[in-house]
C-alpha positions in Angstrom: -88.8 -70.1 -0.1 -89.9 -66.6 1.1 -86.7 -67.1 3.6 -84.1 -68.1 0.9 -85.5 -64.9 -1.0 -84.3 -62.4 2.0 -81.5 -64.0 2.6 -80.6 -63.5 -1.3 -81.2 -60.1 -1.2 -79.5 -59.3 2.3 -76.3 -60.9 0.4 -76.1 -58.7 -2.7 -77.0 -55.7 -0.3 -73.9 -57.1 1.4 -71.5 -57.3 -1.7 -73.1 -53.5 -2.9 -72.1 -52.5 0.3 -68.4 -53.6 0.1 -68.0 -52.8 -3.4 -69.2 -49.2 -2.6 -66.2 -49.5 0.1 -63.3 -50.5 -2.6 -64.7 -47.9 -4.8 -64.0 -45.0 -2.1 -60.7 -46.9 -1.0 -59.8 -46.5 -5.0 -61.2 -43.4 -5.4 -58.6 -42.2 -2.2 -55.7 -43.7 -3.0 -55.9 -42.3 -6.9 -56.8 -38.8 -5.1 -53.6 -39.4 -2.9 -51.4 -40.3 -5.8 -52.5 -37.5 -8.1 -51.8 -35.2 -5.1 -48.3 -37.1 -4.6 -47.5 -36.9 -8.6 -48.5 -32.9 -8.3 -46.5 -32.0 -5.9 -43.2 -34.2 -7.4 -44.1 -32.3 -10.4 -44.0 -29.0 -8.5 -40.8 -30.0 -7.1 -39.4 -31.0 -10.2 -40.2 -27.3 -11.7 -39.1 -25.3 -8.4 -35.6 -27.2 -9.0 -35.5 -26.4 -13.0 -36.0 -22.9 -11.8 -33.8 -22.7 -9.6 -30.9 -24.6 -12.0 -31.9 -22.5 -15.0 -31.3 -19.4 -12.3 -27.9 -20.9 -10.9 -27.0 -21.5 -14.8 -27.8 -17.6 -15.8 -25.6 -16.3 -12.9 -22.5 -18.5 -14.0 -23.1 -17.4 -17.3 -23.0 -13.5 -16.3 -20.0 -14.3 -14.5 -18.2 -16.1 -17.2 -19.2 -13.0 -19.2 -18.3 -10.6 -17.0 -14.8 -12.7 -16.4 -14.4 -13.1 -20.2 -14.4 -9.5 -20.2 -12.4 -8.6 -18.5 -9.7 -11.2 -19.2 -9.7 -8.7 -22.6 -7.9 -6.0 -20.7 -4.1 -6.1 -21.6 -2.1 -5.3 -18.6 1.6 -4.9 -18.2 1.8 -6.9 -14.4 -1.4 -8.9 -13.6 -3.4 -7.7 -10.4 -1.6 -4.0 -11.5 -2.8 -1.3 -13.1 0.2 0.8 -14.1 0.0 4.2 -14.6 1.9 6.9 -16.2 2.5 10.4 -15.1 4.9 13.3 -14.9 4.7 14.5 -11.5 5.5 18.3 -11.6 2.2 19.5 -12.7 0.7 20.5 -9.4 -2.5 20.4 -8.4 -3.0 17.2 -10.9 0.3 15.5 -10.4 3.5 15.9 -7.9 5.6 14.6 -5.4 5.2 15.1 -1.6 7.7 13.0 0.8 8.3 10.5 -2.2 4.6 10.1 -2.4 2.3 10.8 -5.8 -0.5 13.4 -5.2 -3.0 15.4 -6.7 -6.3 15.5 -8.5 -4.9 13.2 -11.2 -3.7 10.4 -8.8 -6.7 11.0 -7.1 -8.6 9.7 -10.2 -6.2 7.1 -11.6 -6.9 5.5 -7.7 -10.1 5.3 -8.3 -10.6 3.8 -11.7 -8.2 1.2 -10.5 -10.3 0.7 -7.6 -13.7 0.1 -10.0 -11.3 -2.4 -12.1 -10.4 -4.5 -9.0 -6.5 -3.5 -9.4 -3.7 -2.0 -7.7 -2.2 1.1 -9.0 1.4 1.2 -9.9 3.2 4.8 -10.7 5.4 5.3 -13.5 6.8 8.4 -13.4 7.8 9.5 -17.6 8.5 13.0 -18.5 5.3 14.4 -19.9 6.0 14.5 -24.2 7.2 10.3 -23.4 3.7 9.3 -21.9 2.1 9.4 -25.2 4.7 7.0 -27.2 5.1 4.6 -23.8 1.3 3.8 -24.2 1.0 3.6 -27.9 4.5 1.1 -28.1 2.9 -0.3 -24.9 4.8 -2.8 -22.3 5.4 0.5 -19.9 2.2 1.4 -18.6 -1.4 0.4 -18.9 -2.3 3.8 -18.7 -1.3 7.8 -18.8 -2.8 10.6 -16.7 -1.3 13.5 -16.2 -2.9 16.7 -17.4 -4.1 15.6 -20.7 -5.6 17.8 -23.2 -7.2 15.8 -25.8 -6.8 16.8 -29.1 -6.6 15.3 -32.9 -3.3 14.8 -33.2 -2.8 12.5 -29.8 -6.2 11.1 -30.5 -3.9 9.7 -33.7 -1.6 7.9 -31.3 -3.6 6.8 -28.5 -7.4 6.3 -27.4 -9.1 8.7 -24.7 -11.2 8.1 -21.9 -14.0 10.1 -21.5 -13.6 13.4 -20.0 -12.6 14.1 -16.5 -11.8 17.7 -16.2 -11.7 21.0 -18.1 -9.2 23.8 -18.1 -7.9 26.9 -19.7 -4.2 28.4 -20.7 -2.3 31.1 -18.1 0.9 33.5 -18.8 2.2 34.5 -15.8 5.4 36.4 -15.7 7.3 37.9 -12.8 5.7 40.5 -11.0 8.6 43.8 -11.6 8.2 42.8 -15.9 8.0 45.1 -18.1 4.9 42.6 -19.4 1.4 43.2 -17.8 -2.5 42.7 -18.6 -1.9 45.6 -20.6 0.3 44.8 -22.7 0.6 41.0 -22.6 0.0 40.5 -26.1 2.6 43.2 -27.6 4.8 42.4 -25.5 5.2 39.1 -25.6 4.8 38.7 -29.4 8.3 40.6 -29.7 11.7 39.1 -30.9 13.8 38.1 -27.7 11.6 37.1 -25.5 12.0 34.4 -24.0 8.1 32.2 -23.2 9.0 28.9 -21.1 6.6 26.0 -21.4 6.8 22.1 -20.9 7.7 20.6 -23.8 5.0 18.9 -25.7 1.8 20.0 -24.1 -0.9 22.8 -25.1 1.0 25.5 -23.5 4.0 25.1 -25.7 1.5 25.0 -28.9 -0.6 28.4 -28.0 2.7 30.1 -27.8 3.8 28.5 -30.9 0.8 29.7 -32.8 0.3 32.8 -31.1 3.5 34.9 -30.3 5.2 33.7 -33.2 7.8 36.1 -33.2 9.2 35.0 -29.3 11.0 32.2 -28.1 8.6 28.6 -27.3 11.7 27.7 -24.6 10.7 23.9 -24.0 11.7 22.3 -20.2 10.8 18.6 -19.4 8.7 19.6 -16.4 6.9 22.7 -15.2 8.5 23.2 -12.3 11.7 23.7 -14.5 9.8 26.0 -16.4 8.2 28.0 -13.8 11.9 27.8 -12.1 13.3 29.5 -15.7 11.1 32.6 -15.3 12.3 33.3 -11.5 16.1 33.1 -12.3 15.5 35.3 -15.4 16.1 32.8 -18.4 12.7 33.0 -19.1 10.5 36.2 -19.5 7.4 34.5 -19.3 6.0 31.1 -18.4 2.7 29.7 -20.3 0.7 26.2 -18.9 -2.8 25.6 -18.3 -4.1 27.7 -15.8 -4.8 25.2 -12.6 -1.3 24.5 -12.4 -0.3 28.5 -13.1 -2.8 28.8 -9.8 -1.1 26.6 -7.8 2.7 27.4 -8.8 1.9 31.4 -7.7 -0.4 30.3 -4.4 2.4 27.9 -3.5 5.6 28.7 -4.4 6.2 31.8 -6.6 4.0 35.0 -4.7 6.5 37.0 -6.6 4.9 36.6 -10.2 1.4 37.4 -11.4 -0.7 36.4 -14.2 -1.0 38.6 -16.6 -3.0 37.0 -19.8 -5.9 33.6 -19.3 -7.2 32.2 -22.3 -10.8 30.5 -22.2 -9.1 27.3 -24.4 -11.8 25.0 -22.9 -9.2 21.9 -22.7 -10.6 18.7 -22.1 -8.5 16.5 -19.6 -9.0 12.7 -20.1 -7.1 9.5 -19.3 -4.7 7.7 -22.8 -4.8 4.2 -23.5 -3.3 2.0 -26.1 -5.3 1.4 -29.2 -4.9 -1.9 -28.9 -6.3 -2.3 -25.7 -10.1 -0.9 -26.0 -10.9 -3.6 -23.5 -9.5 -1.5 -20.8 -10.2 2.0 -22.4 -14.3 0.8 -22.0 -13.8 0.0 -18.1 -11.8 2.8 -17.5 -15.2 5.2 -19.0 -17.9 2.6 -17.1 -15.7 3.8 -13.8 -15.3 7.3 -14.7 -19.1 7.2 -15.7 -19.3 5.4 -11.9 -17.2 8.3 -10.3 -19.2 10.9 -11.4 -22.5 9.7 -10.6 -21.5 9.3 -7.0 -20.0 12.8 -6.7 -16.4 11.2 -6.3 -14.7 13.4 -9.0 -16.8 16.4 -8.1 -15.6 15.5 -4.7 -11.7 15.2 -5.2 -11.9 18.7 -7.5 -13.1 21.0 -4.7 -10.7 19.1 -2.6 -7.7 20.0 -5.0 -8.6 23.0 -7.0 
């Protein structure tokens, strides 16, 4: 009896001892799947992240391709740009080629707007109208003053440049610093400018008793004065500069008036898409020192 007793209790010390071992064995293999579900779950969050990330950056991209699918533009892949090329140092010929501080610009916009710039060379008082009836050019830049009566027809960039008005005559005139004012303000004289820009205004409203004698381009103008059909020639003062540094040494300037004219690129009203990118690359231009850059270069 005493036997039977031990061997009962060596039994259930037996059984204890292998439940004990399930209960680990449990214990491990619920430790082991927790660990397994955590890590699935981390998975699971570090590839939402990552879609929700992939998702955001084909949204920006739809975005930014929505954009700028707003831009009109007369040839796809082309940004076509408008100029009169006889307005040295902004705009001229060389070889057949377009150069100058304008060009220069209108490169670089196009550049920042992933396009390739196309030329269109219009006489300077037909730029406005092309952009505003659009289906010529995307664009016009070629020594643009803005003021409130073109800001009627067209939208402006932002700024790009300032400059002032010049009278230069030939050097053996009877017209000098002087006199400039008298003398020029007189009935038969004879003041050339291009027809439709600033130039041709300030003589209109300040020498109202001379002759506003309008020429398609400057270099007719400045051509005028030398042969004698003109006594005088007016234009903003960069491209008076350049004319008598390049190609007439024989005239002088003889009056410069501080107009402060603000120079900027004209776009269609109806295309404000493009008049935005165009002042985000301008803005872009001069924060890198590009324009500062291409103005020493040409003035």
């Amino acid at each position: 009896m005493k036997m039977s007793k031990y061997l009962v209790v060596a039994a259930m010390a037996v059984m204890v001892a292998a439940l004990a071992l399930v209960g680990c064995s449990s214990g491990a293999a619920s430790s082991s799947a927790s660990a397994s579900s955590a890590s699935a779950s981390s998975a699971s969050a570090a590839s939402d992240s990552a879609a929700s990330a992939s998702a955001a950056s084909a949204s920006a991209a739809a975005d930014s391709a929505a954009a700028a699918g707003d831009i009109k533009l007369v040839t796809d892949g082309k940004l076509t740009i408008a100029t009169s090329p006889d307005y040295p140092p902004f705009e001229n010929l060389e070889n057949g080629e377009y150069v100058g501080l304008d060009i220069e610009i209108a490169k670089a916009v196009a550049a920042e707007l992933g396009l390739e710039p196309e030329f269109k060379t219009l006489q300077f008082d037909a730029i406005l109208p092309a952009i505003a009836a659009g289906g010529q050019a995307d664009m016009g830049i070629s020594g643009i003053t803005v003021d409130p009566e073109r800001a009627k027809q067209v939208d402006f960039s932002t700024t790009y440049y300032i400059d002032d008005q010049a009278i230069a005559v030939m050097k053996d005139s009877t017209v000098t610093a002087d006199n400039a004012d008298e003398a020029l303000n007189a009935e038969g004289v004879k003041i050339a400018v291009q027809s439709g820009t600033t130039g041709e205004t300030y003589v209109q409203e300040n020498y109202p008793n001379a002759t506003a004698q309008p020429y398609g381009n400057s270099t007719d103008a400045f051509a005028a004065m030398q042969s004698g059909q003109a006594d005088a020639v007016c234009t903003n003062k960069a491209v008076v500069d350049k004319m008598l540094a390049d190609a007439y040494q024989d005239a002088t300037v003889v009056k410069s008036i501080a107009t402060g004219e603000e120079y900027a690129i004209a776009v269609s009203k109806d295309n404000q898409a493009l008049t935005a990118a165009t002042d985000d690359a301008l803005a872009k231009l001069a924060a890198d020192g590009t324009i500062d850059q291409l103005i020493g270069q040409y003035m």
